[in-house]
Each structure stands twice: as C-alpha cells, then as structure tokens.
N, C-alpha and C positions, 0 to 999 in steps of 0.2 A: 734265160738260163745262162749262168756265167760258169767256165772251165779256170783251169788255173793250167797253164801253157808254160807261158813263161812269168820269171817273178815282174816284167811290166803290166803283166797283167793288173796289177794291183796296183791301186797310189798308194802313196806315204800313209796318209790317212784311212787307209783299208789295213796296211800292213800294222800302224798304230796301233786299231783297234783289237787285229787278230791277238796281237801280244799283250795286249789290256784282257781279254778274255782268256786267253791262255797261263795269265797268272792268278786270275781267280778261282781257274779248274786247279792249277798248283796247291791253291791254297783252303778251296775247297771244294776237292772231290766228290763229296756224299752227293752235293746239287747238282750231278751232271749225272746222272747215272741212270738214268731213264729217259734223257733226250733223245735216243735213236731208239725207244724201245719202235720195235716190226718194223725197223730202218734195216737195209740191207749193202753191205760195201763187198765190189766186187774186184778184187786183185791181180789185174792181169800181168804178171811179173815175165815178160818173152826173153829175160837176164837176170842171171841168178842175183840174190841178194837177201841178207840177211836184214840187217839193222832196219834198213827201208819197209821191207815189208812187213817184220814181227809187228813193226814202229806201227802201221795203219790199221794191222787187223788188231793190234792190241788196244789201239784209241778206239776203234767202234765199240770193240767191247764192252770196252770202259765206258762209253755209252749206252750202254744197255742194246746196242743192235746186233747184229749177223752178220758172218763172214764168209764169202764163198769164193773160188779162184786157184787158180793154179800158180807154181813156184818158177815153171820154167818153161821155154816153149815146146819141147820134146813131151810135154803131158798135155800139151793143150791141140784142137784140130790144125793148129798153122804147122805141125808138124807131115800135116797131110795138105799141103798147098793155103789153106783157107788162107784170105786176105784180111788185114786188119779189120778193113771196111766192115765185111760179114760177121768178123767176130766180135765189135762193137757192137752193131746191129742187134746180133742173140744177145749177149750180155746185158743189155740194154734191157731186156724183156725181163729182165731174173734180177735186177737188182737196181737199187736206187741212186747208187752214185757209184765209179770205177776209179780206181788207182791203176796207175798205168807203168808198168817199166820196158823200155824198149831199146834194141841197140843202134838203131836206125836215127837218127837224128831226122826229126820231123813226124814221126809215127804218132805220136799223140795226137800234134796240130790236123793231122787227115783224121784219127780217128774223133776227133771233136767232133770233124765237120758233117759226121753222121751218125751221130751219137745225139740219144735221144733224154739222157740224162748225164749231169754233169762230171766233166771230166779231168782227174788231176794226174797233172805229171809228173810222176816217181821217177824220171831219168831218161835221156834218150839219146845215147852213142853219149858224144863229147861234147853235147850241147849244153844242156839245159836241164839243171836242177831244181825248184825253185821250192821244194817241199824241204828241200838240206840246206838252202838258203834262211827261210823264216826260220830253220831253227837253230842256226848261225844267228839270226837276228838275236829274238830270244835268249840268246844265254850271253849276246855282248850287253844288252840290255839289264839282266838280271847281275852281271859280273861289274858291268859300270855304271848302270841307273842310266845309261842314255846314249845314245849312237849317232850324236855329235859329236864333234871337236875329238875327233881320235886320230892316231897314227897306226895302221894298220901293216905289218909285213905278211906279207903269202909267198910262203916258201916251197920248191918245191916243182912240182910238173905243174907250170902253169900254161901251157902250151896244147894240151888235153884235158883238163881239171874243168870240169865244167861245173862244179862247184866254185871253185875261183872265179872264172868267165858269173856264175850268177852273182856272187856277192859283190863283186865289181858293180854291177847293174845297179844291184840294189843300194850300197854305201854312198853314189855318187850322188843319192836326192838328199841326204844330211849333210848339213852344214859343217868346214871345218874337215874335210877326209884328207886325209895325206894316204898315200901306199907306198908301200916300197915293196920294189917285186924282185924276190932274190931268186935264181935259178941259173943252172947249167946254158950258157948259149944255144943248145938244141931245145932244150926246151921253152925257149921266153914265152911271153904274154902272147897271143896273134896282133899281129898288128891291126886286123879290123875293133879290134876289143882299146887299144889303143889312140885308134884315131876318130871313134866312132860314140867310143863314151869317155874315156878318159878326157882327150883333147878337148872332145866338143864340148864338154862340161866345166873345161877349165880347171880341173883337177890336178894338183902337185901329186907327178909318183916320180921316181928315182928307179931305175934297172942295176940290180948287182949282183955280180954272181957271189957276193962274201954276205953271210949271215953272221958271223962274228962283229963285223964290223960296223952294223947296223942294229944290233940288237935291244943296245943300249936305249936307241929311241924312240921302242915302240911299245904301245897301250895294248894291243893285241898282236899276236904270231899264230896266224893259221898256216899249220902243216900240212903237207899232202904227199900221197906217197908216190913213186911213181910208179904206172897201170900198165902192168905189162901185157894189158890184154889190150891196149891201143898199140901197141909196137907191131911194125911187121916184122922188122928183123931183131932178134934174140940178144945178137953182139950189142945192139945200140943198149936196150933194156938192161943187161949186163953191166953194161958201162957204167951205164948214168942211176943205177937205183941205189947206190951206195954212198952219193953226191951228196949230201948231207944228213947228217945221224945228231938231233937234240938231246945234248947230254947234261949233266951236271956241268961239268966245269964249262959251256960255253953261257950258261945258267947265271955262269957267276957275273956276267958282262951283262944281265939283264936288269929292268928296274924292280921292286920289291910286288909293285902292285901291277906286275906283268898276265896278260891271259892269254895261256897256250890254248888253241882249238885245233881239233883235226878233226874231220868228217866223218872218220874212218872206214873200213878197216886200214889199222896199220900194220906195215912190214919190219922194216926196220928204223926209220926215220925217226922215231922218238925211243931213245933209249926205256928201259921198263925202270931206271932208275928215277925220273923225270917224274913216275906216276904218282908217287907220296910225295912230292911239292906240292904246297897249297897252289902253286898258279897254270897249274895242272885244270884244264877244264874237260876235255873229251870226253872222259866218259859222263859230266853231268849232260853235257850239250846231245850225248847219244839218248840220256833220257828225255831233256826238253824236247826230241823230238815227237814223242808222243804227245805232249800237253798241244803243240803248237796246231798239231796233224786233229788233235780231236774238235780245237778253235776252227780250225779249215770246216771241216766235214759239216760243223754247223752252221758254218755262214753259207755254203754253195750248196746246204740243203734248205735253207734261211728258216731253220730254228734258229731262236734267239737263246744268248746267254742267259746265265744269273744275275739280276738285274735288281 
C-alpha cells in the first residue's frame, strides 16, 4: 500500500505519469466518471482550509465516488483528546482512502504508520505539501509543455511556505533549475532546504531581497503570501506582510511569456489588477488542483486510467 507523505515519495517517473493522466481527465472527463463509483474518500481536515479540501472531495466526486469527513478539528473526537493514531484507525473502517490536513508537522507520517488504507497529505504545520506541489507541477507543465530548463523565482515567506520548501524538492530532479529566492531577511529559505537539496544537488539559486530587479529573468514567479498564523508575534507579521505587493507597473519589467502562480489564498501580495494579465495563472493552477488530486486518488487506489 503506498501514502503520499511527502512529494519524494514519488519519482519523476510516477509524478510524469500523474500529469500524463491528469491531462487526459482535462481533456476528457466523461471517461473518469465512474472510476470510484462505491469508492469512499475520507477528509480529515484538523486545519481549516478551503481550496485543499473543496479540491479532494470535488475530485472523488468527479469520480463517481463518496465523501465523508469533517472541516476542522473542533467537529471531529480530537476535540475530546482522541489521538491521531485512534482516529485513523476508525476512519480507516469507513472509507477507502483519507486526505489528511494537519498543523503538526509529521501527523500524517504517524498517522500512515497505522493506517490501514492509503494516506495523502493535504498539509502539515510548515512542512510538507505535496498535493499543492503536483499541482504547481501540473499548471508549469501545461503553461510551458515542460519542467525543464526553467528559471523559477519564489517570492515571499519562504522560511514557512511549505509549499516552497515542496516544490524546491520536487524542481531539483529536472534538468536545467535555476531559483531565485526573493524575501525579507526574516524570512529566507531555512537553511536545511538549502544545504540539503539545493547544494547537494548542485543547483544555481541566488538569495534577494529585490523582486524588481530580478524579475526580468524569470519563466515562472510563484508568490506566497505571508501566514500569519505561523507568527508568534503580531508586530513581526505586521511588518513583513506588506513586503512585496505584484503589481502592474513591476509587470512591466517582466518577460511576455512570464507565469505568475500562487497557491493561494492570497492577501495582498498580488494586486487584483494583475488578475486580467494573460500571465496570471492562480486561479487556473487553483483548478488544476482537482484534475491532479483525481490522478492521485487513482493511482494509490490502483485504478487505472483511460487507456
């Protein structure tokens, strides 16, 4: 039985294919519509979220399967002490595969390890995304036809963005990555992310705090906003959330066939002017999440695509 934890969990070649199957559900839906039928997907969302989770029970559906689960941990028994453990355990009994959100960094990987059916992580603290990653892949794929030879900027809170922290993971097995990682000194990259995949991979990045001056040259700008629900203290979040705002005029320093992404939700970091630019991609890449999420669901239930 395979979980999806983290996006290593997957080689190139696994994530290849999700996206190979994820554009033929795009392209054609009618064939997918009965793969989960008496499939059952259970949502344990213990942090609130939108995109993420509309994203997974809407792909079962789309599948023809069932959706059961709660939105937040105040409706679920860990409201009453229960430990993850126990409530993977029952879940377990009620449904055939779980989507998982959690604030704890690592709550997934324990609840795998007793979890009787396969297990994907929707999110855990500041760790590890890897379901907002494939679909980060996914839309540089479908925006560039290929997730080589790019120059990639991540702007933003990369110092909690565990969307950042995954697509880092993920961009360093394709040939040809460049990053430039633009951000406030408080917030940089962590250095284990730096010395641990960046270096050991031998990957060019560049650290700066000016997104103007780097704009010019890059093939993708993933935005992030920053999480003020990682801050302890108010003052700091205060400071720094206003630290870069994408607007037209810094637009005009960028190249024609530029692609913005953000994972969203966003605050203010991308002006609402920005939205009617063709190199505006977030809210397609908010869709691609579902195509990508309905490709998952039936490889770690190993139903096969349309073939």
């Amino acid at each position: 039985m395979k979980h999806l934890i983290d996006i290593k969990d997957l080689t190139v070649e696994e994530i290849d294919e999700l996206i190979k199957v994820a554009k033929d559900i795009m392209q054609f839906p009618d064939n997918y519509t009965e793969k989960c039928k008496h499939k059952k997907l259970a949502t344990l969302f213990f942090e609130p979220s939108t995109r993420t989770r509309l994203s997974f029970e809407t792909a079962m559906l789309d599948l023809g399967g069932n959706v059961i689960g709660f939105s937040e941990a105040s409706s679920s028994s860990a409201s009453k002490g229960e430990s993850v453990s126990d409530t993977i355990r029952i879940v377990g009994g009620y449904a055939d595969i779980i989507a998982m959100r959690h604030p704890k960094e690592g709550a997934p990987l324990v609840a795998s390890l007793k979890s009787t059916v396969p297990i994907i992580n929707a999110g855990d603290g500041g760790h590890n995304h890897p379901t907002q990653t494939l679909t980060d892949l996914l839309t540089i794929s479908c925006e560039k036809n290929r997730l080589d030879n790019l120059t990639i900027g991540l702007c933003g809170d990369l110092k909690f963005g565990r969307t950042v922290h995954s697509l880092i993971t993920a961009m360093v097995r394709y040939k040809n990555i460049k990053f430039v990682l633009i951000s406030p000194d408080e917030l940089k990259i962590p250095e284990y992310i730096k010395e641990n995949i960046l270096e050991k991979n031998n990957i060019e990045y560049i650290e700066t705090n000016s997104l103007e001056e780097h704009i010019g040259e890059l093939d993708i700008l993933y935005m992030t906003r920053v999480q003020k629900e990682r801050f302890f203290n108010e003052e700091d979040y205060v400071r720094l959330k206003d630290y870069y705002i994408l607007d037209k005029n810094k637009l005009e320093k960028a190249r024609e066939d530029l692609s913005i992404l953000h994972p969203l939700p966003r605050v203010n970091e991308i002006s609402t002017e920005v939205d009617d630019d063709p190199r505006a991609c977030y809210f397609k890449q908010a869709r691609n999440g579902k195509f990508i999420r309905m490709a998952l669901i039936l490889k770690l239930l190993n139903i096969g695509g349309n073939k």
